[in-house]
SETORLO-348305 format. One line per field, with one value per residue (C-alpha): residue number from 1; residue in one letter; x, y, z; chain. Coordinates in steps of 0.001 Angstrom, whole numbers, padded with zeros to 6 digits. Last residue first. Layout:
BEGIN
i = [NUM_...];
aa = [A_...];
xx = [X_...];
yy = [Y_...];
zz = [Z_...];
ch = [A_...];
***
This chain:
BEGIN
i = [445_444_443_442_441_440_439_438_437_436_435_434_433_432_431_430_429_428_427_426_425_424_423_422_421_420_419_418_417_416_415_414_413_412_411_410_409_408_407_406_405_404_403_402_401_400_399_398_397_396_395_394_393_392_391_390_389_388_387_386_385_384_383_382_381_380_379_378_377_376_375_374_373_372_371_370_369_368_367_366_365_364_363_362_361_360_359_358_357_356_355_354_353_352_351_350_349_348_347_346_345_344_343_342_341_340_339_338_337_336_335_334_333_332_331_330_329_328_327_326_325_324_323_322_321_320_319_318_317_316_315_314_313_312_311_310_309_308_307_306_305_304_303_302_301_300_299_298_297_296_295_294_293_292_291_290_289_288_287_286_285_284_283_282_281_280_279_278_277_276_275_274_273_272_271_270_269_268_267_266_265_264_263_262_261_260_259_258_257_256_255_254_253_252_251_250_249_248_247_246_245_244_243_242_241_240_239_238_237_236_235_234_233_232_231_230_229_228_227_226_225_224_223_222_221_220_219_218_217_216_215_214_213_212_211_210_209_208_207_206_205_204_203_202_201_200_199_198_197_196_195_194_193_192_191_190_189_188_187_186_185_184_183_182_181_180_179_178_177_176_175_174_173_172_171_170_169_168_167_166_165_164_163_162_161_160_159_158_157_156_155_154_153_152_151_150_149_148_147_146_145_144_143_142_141_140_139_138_137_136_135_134_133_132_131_130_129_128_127_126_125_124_123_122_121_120_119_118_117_116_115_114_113_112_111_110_109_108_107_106_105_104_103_102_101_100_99_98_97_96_95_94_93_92_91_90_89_88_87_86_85_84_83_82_81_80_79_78_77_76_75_74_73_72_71_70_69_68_67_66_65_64_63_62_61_60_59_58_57_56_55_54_53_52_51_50_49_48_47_46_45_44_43_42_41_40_39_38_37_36_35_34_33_32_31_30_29_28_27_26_25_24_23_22_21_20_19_18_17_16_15_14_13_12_11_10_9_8_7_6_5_4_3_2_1];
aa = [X_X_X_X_X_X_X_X_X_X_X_X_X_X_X_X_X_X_X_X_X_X_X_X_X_X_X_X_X_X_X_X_X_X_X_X_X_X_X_X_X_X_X_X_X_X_X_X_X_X_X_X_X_X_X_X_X_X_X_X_X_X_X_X_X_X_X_X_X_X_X_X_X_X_X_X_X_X_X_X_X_X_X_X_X_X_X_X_X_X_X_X_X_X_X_X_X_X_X_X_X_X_X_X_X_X_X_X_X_X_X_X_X_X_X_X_X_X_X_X_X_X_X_X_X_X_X_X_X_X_X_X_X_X_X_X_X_X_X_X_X_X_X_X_X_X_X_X_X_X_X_X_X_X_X_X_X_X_X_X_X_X_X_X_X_X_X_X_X_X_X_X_X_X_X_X_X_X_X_X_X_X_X_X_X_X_X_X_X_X_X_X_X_X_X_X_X_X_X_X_X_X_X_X_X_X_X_X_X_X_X_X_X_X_X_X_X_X_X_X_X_X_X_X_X_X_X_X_X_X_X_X_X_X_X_X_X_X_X_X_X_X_X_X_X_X_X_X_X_X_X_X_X_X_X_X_X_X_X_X_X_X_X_X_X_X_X_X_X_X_X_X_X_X_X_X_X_X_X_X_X_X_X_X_X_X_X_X_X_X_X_X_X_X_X_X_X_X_X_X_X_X_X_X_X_X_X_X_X_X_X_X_X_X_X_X_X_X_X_X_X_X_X_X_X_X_X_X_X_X_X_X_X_X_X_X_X_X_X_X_X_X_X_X_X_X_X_X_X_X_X_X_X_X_X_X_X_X_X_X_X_X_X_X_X_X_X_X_X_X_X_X_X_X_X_X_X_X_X_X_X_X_X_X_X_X_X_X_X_X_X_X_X_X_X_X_X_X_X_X_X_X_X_X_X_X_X_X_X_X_X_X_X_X_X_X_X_X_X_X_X_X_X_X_X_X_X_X_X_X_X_X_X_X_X_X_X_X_X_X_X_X_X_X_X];
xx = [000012_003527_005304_007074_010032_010296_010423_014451_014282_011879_014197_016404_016131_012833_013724_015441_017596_019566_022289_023495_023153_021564_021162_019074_016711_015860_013165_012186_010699_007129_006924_009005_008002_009449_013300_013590_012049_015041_017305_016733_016070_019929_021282_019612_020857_024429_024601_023289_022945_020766_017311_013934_011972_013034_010571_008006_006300_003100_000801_-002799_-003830_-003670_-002487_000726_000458_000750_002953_005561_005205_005664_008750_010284_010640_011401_014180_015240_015032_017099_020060_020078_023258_024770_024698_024810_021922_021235_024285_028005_027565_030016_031249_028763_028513_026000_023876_021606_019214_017767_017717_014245_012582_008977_009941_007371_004619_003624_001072_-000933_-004545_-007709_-010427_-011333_-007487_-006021_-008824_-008185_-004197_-005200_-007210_-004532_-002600_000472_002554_005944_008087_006109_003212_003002_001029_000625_-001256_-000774_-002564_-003812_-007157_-005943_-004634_-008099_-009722_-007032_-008219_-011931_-011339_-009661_-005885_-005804_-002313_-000931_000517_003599_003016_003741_003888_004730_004853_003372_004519_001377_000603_-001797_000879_004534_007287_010094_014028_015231_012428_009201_006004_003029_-000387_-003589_-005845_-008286_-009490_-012131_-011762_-014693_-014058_-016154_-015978_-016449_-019093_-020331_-019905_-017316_-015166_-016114_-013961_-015380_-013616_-014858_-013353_-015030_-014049_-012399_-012489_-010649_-010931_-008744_-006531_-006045_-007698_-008716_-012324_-012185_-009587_-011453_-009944_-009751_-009199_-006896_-007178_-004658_-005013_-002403_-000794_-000200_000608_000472_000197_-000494_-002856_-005563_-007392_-010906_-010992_-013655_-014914_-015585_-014196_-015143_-018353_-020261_-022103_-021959_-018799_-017124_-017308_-014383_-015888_-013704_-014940_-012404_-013062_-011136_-009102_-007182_-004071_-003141_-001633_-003857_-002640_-003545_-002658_-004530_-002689_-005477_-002820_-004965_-003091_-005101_-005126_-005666_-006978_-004870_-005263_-001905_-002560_-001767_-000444_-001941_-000499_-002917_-002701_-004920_-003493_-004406_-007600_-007741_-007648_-008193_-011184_-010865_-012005_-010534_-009507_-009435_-007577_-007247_-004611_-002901_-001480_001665_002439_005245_007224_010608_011768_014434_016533_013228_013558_013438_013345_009319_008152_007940_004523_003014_-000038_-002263_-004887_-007148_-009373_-012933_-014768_-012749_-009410_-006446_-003151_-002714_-005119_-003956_-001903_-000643_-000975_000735_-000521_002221_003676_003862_007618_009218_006367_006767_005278_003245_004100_002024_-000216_-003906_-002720_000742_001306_004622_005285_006972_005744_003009_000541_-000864_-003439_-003114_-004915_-005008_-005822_-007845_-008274_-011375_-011617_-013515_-015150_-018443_-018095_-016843_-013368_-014580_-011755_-010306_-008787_-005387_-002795_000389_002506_006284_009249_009291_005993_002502_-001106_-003983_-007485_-008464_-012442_-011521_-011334_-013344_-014400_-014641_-016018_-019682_-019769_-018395_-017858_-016768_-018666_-017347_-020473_-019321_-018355_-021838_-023343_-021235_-022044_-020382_-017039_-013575_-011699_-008476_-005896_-003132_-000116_002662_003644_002029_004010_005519_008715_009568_013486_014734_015357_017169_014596_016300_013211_013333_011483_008584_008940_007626_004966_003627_003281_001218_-000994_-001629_-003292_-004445_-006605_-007337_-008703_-011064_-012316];
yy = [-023001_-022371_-024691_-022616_-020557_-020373_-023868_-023817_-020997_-022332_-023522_-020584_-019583_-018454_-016621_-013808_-013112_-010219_-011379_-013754_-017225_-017357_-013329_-014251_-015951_-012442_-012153_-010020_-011148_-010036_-008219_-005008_-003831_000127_-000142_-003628_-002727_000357_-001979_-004704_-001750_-001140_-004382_-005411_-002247_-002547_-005811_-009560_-011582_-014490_-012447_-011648_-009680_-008058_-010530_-009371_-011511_-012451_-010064_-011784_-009215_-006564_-003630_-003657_-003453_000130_000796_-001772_-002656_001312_001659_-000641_000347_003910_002475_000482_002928_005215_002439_002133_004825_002764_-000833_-003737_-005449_-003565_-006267_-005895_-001989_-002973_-006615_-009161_-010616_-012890_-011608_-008531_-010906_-012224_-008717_-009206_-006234_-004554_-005985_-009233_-009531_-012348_-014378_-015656_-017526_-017194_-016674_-012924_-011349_-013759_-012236_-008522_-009344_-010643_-007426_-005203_-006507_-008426_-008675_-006656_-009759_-013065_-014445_-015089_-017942_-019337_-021436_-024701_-027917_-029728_-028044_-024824_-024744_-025860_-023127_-020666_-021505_-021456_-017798_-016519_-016005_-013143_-012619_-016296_-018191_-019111_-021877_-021817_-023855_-021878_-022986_-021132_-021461_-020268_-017247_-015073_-015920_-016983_-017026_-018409_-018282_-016912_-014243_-013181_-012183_-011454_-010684_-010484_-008252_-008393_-004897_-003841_-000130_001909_005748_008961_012203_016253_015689_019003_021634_022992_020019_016562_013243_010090_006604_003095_000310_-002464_-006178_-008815_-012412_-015218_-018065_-020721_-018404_-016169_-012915_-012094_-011838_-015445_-014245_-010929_-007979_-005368_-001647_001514_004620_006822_009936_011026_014381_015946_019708_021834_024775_023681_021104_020913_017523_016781_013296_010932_007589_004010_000330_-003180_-002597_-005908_-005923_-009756_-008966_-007510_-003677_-000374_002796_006538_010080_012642_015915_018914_021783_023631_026260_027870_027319_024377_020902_019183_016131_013099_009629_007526_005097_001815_-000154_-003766_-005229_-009218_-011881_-014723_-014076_-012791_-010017_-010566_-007912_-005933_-003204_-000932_001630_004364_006808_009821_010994_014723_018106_020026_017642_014791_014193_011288_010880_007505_004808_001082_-000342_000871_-001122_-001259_-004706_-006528_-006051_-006471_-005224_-003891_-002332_-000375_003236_001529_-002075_-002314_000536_003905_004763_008363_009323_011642_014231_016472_018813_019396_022348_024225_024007_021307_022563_023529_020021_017731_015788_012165_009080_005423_001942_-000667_-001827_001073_001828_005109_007035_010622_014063_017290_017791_020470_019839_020269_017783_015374_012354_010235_006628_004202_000762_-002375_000036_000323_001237_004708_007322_011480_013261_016013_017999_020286_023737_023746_019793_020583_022991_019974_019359_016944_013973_013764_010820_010143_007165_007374_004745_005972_004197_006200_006433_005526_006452_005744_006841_006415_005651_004518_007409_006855_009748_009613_012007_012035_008604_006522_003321_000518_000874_000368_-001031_-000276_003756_004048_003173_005249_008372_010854_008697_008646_005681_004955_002092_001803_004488_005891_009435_011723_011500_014501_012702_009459_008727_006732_009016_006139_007398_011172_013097_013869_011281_011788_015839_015061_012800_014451_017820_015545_013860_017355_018402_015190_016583_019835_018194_015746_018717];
zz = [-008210_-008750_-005534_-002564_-003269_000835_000986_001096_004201_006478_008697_007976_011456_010562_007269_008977_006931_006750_008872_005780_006127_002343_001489_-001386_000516_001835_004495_007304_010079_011736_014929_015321_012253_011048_012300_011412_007819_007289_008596_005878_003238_003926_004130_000767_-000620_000137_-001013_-001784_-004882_-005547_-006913_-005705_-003669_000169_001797_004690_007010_008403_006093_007336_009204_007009_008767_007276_003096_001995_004640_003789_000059_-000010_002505_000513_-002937_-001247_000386_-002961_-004726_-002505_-002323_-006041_-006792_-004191_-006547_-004629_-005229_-008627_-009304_-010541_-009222_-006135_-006734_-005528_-009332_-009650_-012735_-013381_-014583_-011220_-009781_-009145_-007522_-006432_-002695_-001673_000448_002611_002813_005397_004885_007136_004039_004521_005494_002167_000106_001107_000987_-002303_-003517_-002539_-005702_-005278_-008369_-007263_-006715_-007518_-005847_-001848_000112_003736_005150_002659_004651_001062_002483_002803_-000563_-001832_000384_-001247_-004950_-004149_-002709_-005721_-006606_-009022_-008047_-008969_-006829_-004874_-002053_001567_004959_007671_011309_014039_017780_019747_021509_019344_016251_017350_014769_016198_014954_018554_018166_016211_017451_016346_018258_016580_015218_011735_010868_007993_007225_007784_007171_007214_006287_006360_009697_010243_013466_012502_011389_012218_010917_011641_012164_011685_012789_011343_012932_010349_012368_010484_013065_011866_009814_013045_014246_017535_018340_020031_022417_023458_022522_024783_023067_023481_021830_019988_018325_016493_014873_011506_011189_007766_009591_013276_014349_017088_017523_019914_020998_020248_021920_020959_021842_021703_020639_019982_016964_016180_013523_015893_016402_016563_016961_016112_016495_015865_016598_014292_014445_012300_012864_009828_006590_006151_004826_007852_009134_011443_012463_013831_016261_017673_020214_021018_024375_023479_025758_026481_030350_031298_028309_025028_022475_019366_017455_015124_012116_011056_008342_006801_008159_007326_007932_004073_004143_002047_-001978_-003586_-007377_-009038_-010693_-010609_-012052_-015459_-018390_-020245_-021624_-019933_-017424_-016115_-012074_-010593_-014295_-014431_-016352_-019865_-021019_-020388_-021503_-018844_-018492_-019050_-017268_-018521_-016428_-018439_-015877_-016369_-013508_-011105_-011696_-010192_-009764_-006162_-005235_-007186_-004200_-005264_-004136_-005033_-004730_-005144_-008186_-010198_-008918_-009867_-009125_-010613_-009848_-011022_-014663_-016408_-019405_-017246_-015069_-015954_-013921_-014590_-013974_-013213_-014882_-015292_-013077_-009260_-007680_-008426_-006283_-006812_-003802_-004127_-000812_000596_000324_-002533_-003407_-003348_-006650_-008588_-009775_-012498_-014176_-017075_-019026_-020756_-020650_-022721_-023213_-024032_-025723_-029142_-029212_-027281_-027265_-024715_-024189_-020374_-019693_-015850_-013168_-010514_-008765_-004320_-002226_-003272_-004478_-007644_-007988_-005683_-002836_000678_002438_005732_004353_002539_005975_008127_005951_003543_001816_002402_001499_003256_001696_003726_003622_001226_001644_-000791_-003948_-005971_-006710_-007060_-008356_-011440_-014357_-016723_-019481_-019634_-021017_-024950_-026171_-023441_-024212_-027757_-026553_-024237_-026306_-028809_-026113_-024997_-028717_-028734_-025694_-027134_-030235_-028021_-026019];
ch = [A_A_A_A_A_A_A_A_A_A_A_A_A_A_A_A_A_A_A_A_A_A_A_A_A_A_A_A_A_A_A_A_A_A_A_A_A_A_A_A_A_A_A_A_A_A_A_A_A_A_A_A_A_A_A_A_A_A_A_A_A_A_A_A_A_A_A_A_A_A_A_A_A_A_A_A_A_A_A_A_A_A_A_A_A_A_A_A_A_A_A_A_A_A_A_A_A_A_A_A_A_A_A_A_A_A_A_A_A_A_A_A_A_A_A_A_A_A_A_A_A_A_A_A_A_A_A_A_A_A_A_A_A_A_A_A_A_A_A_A_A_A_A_A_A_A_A_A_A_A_A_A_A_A_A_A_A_A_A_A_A_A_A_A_A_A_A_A_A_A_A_A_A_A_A_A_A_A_A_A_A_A_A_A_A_A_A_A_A_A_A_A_A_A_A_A_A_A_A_A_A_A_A_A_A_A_A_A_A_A_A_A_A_A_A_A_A_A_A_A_A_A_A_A_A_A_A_A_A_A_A_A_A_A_A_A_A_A_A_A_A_A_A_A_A_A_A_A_A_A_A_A_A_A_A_A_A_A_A_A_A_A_A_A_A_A_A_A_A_A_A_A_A_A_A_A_A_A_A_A_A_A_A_A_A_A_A_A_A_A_A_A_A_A_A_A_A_A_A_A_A_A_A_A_A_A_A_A_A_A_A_A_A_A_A_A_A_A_A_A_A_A_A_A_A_A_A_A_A_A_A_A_A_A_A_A_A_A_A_A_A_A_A_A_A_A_A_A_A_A_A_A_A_A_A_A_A_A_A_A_A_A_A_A_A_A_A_A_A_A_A_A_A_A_A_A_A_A_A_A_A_A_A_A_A_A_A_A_A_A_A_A_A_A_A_A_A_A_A_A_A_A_A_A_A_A_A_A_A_A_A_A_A_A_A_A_A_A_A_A_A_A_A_A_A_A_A_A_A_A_A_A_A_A_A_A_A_A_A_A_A_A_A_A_A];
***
């Protein structure tokens, strides 16, 4: 085993110095959505385990190599008899680079930005039994004129096991009613990757904290080849259930997938809602008129470090483009604190110039990156409750592609701004009327 994996690291490496480096597009990705851990039984899915379970493999003893501007990572991972007819989804929580995943010596896709969590189907060319899986980083200097790094390193990793109809998204809007109370939207988008029709029943159950059910049902689902459709359900929140930094309330909605007869999985994904809107330069939270007061810190922020923040009257945080692990928006949606997420780019070096190519900014043969840039921050960070607003990353300059992803985040969030310091008095920046616009930097904690 260990010879035919240098063996692969060899290959690799050879078609690693040979590859174009300046290769910038994803390929091979599953679209981008909120974290959703399968596992066999409402109570393993509440208590969310970390390591391994029936439906989910970690992947964590990698061997690494490097040369001639490449880090390799290499591990395997078990395709196990329980897992036929069921998806593999490869999951990477992020890394210092882009990317490329290679199974069993053949190539099956490319992230272009490691920032944000990133999936990818290994289902056609996974094989019964061990398969070898590598990932090779770009360095530093090569493939990422958005963003610098610095040492290569990988998040975390592991493969998940769904049926071949599946969970693959659950989002939620929330609004107020005439009596403060809130009437929450909940969408459980469901696909197939069957070639012909599939059905399954849906079961979903949203509780507070105190047990309370605020909502439950099921709803049987029919897909095409390949189909994906929603189920939607409707819920009352009561004002003191909805989420806000002085009241912090995560409920568990927890949603269960049966097919023929058997239940094939179940998630529980903690959910803070409240209303958000954002108008005429006002950001209003369950209601009221909120004001932002914010301070840059580090990712591995920890509880003690927010309640000190809190307590020197800071509600809002956000750390540097493309550093945000899920972990703080988990932290930030436990404690009561907003922050808001920034693009995986800082054009900062690429200079001032607002001439066409003078800056990534403005560069056309960029616009795609940047779309993609942003549609994962987006949908890989939205249903945490405390993501307030959006920002379109670092830099001075403004172009094309800070117009473009602009747009692109209009057309997706309806309630939360969009911000771009960069842009100045620019149309595409919000930044509250630009009242909030010089304290956006915040202070380095």
């Amino acid at each position: 085993m260990k010879i035919m994996r240098n063996a692969l690291i060899a290959i690799l490496l050879l078609s690693s110095y040979v590859a174009d480096a300046q290769i910038k597009a994803s390929y091979g990705t599953e679209p981008p959505r909120s974290e959703i851990r399968p596992y066999a039984t409402p109570a393993e899915a509440v208590k969310r385990p970390e390591g391994a379970s029936r439906y989910i493999s970690p992947l964590s003893e990698w061997q690494r190599d490097g040369k001639e501007g490449r880090t390799i990572f290499s591990a395997s991972y078990v395709y196990p008899i329980a897992w036929l007819n069921r998806q593999l989804l490869l999951r990477i929580e992020a890394a210092s680079a882009g990317y490329r995943v290679v199974i069993n010596g053949s190539e099956i896709g490319r992230a272009s930005n490691g920032a944000v969590p990133t999936e990818f189907n290994l289902t056609k060319r996974s094989k019964q039994g061990i398969n070898e899986i590598s990932l090779i980083l770009d360095t530093p200097t090569e493939g990422e004129p958005l963003l610098k790094t610095g040492v290569a390193w990988i998040g975390r990793a592991e493969v998940l096991s769904q049926p071949t109809i599946r969970l693959r998204e659950a989002t939620h809007y929330t609004r107020l009613n005439d009596a403060g109370d809130g009437i929450a939207e909940i969408s459980l988008a469901v696909k197939t990757d069957a070639l012909n029709p599939k059905t399954s029943r849906i079961y979903y159950e949203l509780l507070a904290p105190d047990t309370t059910r605020l909502a439950y049902g099921y709803k049987d689902i029919t897909l095409e080849m390949r189909g994906e459709d929603t189920v939607k359900f409707a819920a009352i929140i009561p004002r003191d259930k909805l989420w806000s930094t002085d009241n912090p309330v995560l409920l568990t909605l927890t949603v269960r997938n049966r097919i023929d007869g058997k239940y094939a999985e179940t998630v529980a994904i903690p959910t803070g809602l409240h209303s958000t809107e954002y108008a005429s330069g006002r950001l209003v939270v369950n209601g009221k008129p909120v004001s932002l007061k914010i301070a840059t810190v580090e990712p591995n922020v920890t509880v003690s470090d927010l309640a000190e923040l809190k307590s020197e009257g800071i509600n809002t945080v956000t750390v540097k483009a493309g550093e945000a692990p899920l972990s703080l928006y988990s932290v930030c949606d436990s404690v009561g604190m907003y922050v808001i997420p920034q693009l995986a780019a800082d054009t900062s070096e690429g200079g001032e110039s607002i001439k066409r190519g003078g800056n990534p900014s403005n560069d056309p043969s960029m616009t795609a990156e940047y779309l993609d840039r942003a549609a994962a921050m987006y949908h890989t960070s939205k249903t945490h409750p405390s993501v307030i607003a959006f920002s379109l990353g670092g830099g001075r300059t403004n172009g094309i592609n800070m117009y473009e992803t602009y747009l692109a985040l209009k057309r997706s969030e309806h309630g939360r701004p969009i911000i771009y310091t960069g842009a100045g008095r620019e149309w595409n920046n919000d930044a509250f009327d630009m009242r909030y616009a010089d304290k956006y930097a915040g202070a380095e904690r």
